[in-house]
Every structure is written in C-alpha cells, then in structure tokens.
SELUM-988403 format. One record per atom (N, C-alpha, C): y, z, x; residue number from 1; atom name. Coordinates in steps of 0.1 Angstrom, whole numbers, plus 5000, padded with zeros to 4 digits. Layout:
N
     y     z     x    k   a
     Y     Z     X  NUM  CA
...
This chain:
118
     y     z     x    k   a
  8395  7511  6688    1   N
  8405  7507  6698    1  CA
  8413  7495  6693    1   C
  8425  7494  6699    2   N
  8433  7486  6698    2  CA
  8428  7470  6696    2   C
  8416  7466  6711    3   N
  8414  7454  6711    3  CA
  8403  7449  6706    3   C
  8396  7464  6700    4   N
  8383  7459  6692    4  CA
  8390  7453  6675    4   C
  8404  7458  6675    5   N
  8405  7456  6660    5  CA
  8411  7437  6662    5   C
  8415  7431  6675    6   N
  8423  7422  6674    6  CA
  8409  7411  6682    6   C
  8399  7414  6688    7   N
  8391  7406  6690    7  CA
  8376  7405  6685    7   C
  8373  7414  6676    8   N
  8365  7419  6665    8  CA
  8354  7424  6667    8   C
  8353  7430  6686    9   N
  8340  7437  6691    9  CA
  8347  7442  6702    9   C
  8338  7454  6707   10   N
  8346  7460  6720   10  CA
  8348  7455  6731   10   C
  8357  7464  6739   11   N
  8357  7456  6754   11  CA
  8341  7455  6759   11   C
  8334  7464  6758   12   N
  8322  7462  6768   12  CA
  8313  7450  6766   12   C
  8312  7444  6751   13   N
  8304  7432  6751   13  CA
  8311  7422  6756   13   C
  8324  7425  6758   14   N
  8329  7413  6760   14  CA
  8329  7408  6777   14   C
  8330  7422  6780   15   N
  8326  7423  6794   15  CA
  8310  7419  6799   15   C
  8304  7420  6791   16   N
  8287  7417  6790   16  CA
  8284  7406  6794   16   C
  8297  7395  6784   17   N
  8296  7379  6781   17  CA
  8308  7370  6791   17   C
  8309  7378  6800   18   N
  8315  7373  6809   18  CA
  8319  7359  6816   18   C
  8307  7351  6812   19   N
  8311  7338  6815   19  CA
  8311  7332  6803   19   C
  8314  7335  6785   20   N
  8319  7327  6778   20  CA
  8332  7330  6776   20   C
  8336  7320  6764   21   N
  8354  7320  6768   21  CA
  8355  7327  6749   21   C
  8365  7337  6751   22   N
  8368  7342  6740   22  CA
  8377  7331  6731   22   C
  8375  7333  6716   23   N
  8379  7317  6707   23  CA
  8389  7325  6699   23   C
  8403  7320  6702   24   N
  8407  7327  6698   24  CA
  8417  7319  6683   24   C
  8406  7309  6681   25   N
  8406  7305  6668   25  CA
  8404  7314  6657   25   C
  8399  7325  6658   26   N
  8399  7335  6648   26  CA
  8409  7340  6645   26   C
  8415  7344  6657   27   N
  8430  7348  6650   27  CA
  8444  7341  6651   27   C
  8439  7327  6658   28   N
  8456  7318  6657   28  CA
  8442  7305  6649   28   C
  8450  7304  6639   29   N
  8449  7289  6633   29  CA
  8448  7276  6639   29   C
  8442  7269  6640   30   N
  8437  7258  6646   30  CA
  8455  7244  6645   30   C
  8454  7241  6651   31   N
  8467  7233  6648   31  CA
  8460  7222  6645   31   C
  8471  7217  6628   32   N
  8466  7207  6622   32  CA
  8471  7193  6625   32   C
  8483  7195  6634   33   N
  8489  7181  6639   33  CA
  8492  7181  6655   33   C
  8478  7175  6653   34   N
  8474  7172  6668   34  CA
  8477  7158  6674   34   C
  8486  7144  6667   35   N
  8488  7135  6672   35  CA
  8502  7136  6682   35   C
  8496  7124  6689   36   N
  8505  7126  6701   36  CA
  8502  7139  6714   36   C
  8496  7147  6710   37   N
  8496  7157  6721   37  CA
  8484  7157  6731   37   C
  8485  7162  6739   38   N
  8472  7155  6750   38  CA
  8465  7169  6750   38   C
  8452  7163  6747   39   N
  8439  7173  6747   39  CA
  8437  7178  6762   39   C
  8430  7193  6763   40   N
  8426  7199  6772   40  CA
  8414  7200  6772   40   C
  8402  7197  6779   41   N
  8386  7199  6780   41  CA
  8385  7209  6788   41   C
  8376  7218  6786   42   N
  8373  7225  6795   42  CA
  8354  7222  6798   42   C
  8349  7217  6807   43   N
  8339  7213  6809   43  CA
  8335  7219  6826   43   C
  8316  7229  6823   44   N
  8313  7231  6831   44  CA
  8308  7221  6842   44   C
  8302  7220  6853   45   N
  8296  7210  6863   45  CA
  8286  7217  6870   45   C
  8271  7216  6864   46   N
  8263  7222  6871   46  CA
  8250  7212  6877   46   C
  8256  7201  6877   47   N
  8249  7185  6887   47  CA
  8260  7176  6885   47   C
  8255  7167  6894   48   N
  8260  7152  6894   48  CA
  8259  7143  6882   48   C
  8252  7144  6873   49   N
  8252  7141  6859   49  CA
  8264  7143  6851   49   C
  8267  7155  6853   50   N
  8281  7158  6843   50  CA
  8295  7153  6845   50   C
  8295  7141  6860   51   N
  8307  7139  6864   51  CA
  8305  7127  6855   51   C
  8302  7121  6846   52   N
  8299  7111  6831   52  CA
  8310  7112  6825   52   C
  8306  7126  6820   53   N
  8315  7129  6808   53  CA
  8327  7133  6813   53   C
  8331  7142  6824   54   N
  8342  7142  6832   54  CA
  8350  7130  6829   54   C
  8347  7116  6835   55   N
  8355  7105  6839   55  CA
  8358  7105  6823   55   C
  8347  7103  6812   56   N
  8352  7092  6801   56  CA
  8362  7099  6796   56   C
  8362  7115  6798   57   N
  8375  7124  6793   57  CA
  8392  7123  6798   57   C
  8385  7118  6810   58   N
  8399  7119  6816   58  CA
  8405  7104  6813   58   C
  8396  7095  6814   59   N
  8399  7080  6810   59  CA
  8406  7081  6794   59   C
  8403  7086  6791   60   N
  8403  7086  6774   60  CA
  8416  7096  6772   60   C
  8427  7095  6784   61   N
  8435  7103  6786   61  CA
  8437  7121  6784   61   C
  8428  7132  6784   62   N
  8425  7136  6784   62  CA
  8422  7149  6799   62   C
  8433  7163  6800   63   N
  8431  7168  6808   63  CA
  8418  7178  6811   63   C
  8411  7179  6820   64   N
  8397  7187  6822   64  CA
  8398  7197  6831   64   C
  8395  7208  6828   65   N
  8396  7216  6839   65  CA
  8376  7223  6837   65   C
  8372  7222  6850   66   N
  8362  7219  6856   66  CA
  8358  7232  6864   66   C
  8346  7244  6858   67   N
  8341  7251  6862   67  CA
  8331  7250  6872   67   C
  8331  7247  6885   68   N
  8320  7244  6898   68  CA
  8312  7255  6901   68   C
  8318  7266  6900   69   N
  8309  7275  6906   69  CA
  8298  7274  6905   69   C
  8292  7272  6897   70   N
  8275  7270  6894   70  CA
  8267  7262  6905   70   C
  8272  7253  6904   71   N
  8271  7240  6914   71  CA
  8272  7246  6928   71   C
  8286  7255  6928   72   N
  8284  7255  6945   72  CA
  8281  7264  6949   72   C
  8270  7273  6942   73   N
  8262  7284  6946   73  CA
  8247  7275  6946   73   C
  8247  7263  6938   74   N
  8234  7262  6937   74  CA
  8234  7249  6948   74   C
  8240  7240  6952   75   N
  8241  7229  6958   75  CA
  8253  7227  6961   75   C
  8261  7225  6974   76   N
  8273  7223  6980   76  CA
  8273  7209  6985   76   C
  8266  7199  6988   77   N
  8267  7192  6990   77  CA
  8268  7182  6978   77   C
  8256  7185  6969   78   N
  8259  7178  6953   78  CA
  8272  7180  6947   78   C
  8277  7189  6949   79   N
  8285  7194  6943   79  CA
  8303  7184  6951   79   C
  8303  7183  6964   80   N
  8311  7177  6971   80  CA
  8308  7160  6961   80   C
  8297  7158  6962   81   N
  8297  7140  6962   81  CA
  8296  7143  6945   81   C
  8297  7148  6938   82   N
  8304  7149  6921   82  CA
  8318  7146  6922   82   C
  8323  7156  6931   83   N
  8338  7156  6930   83  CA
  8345  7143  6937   83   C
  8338  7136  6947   84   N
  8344  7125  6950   84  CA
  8341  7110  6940   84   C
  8333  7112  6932   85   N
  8330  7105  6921   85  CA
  8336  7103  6912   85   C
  8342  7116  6909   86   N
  8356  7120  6902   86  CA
  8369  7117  6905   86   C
  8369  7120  6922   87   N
  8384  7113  6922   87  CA
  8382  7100  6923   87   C
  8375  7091  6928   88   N
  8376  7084  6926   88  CA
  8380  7074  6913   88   C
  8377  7082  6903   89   N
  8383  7074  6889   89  CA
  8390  7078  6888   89   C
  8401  7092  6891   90   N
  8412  7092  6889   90  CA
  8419  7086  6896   90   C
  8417  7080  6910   91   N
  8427  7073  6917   91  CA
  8428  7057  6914   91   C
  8419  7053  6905   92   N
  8419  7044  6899   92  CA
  8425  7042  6886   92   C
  8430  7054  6879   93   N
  8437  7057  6868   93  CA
  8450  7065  6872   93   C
  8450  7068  6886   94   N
  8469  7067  6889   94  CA
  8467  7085  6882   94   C
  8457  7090  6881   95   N
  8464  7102  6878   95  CA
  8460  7116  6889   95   C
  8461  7128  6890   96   N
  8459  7139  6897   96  CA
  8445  7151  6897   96   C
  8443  7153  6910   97   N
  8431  7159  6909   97  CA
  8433  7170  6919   97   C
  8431  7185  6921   98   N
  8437  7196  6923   98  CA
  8421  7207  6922   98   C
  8417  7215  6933   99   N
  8408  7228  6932   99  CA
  8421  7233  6928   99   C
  8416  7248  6918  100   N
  8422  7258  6917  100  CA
  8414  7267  6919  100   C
  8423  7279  6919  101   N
  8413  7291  6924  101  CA
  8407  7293  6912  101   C
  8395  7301  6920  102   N
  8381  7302  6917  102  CA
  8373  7291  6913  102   C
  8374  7285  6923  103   N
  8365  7270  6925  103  CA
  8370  7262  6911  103   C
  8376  7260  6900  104   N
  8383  7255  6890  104  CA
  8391  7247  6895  104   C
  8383  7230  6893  105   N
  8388  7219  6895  105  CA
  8397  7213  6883  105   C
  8408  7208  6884  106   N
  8417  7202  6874  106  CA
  8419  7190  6876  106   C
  8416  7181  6866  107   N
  8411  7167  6866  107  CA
  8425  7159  6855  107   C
  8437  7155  6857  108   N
  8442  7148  6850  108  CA
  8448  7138  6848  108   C
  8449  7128  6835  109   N
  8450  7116  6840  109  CA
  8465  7115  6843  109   C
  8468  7097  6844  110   N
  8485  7093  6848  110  CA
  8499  7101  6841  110   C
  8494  7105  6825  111   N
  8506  7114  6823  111  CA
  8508  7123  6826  111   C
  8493  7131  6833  112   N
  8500  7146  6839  112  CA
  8501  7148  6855  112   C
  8507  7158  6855  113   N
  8500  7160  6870  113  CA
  8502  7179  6872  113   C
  8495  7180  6880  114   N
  8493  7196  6890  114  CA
  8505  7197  6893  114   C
  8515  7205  6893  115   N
  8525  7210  6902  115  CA
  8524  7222  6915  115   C
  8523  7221  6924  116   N
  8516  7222  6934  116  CA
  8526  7231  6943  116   C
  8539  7237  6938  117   N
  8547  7242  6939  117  CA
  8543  7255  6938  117   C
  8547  7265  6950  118   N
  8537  7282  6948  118  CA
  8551  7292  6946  118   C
C-alpha cells in the first residue's frame, strides 16, 4: 500500500499504537537551524507531579501542549488542581492557557498565544 511505503508499516499497527505519535523524522529531516524559533513540547499529565516539568517548559519560553486524558479518567479532581497550578505560572509569565478538544491543554508563554477565533 501506498502508506505502508511512506510510513514504513501498515495501517493496522499503526492503528494498534494508537496513543503513540508517529515520528515523522524519518522522512522529513530534522531542522538544523533551530535558533530563534520557539520549541513545541508535547508532554503527557498523568498526576500532579508532572505539572514540574510543565511550568519549567513554559518558563523556559517554550509552547506545551498537554495530553489529560489519562488524568481525567483516572482522577478529576487531581487533575483540576494540576491545571490551576499551571495557570497559575502562566499568569505570572503574562502568557496563555487554552483546553482544546479532546481534553488537550495548550500551555503558552508571553510570545504566543491561542487564537480563540472559530
């Protein structure tokens, strides 16, 4: 098939692996000139612990977009008082914080923001 030749296994494993994220470093080249450009994290949240690394990313100017669902099948209130821990440093860093659908929180500092326009 077509997408077995361009992602280098068939659709069905890929559908198997469903919650990892396909790398599509394999077939685009990594960009070698990364100064100046503002990094993207993608970091899961499955406790109150991981709102740590959260802040120091975003502090460290740095956008996060934040997989909860784990969290808010396993604990909804833990999961509430993470994310107010979180805004809280961003409102302290002047920058924007946004659910997106499917529970995907977007965490970013003062240079970016959500556009919130539908």
């Amino acid at each position: 098939m077509v997408l077995e030749k361009i992602f280098g296994k068939n659709v069905k494993d890929a559908d198997e692996e469903e919650d990892k994220y396909v790398d599509f470093n394999k077939i685009v080249e990594q960009p070698t000139d990364t100064k100046g450009k503002i990094e993207i994290e993608i970091e899961k949240i499955s406790g109150y612990k991981d709102t740590e690394k959260i802040q120091k990313e975003v502090r460290e100017g740095k956008i996060v977009v934040v997989e909860t669902e784990e969290l808010k099948e396993k604990d909804v209130g833990e999961l509430k008082r993470a994310i107010e821990r979180i805004k809280k440093t961003v409102i302290a860093i002047k920058g924007d914080i946004v659910m997106g659908p499917k529970s995907v929180l977007i965490v970013c500092p003062s240079s970016a923001v959500v556009s919130r326009v539908k």
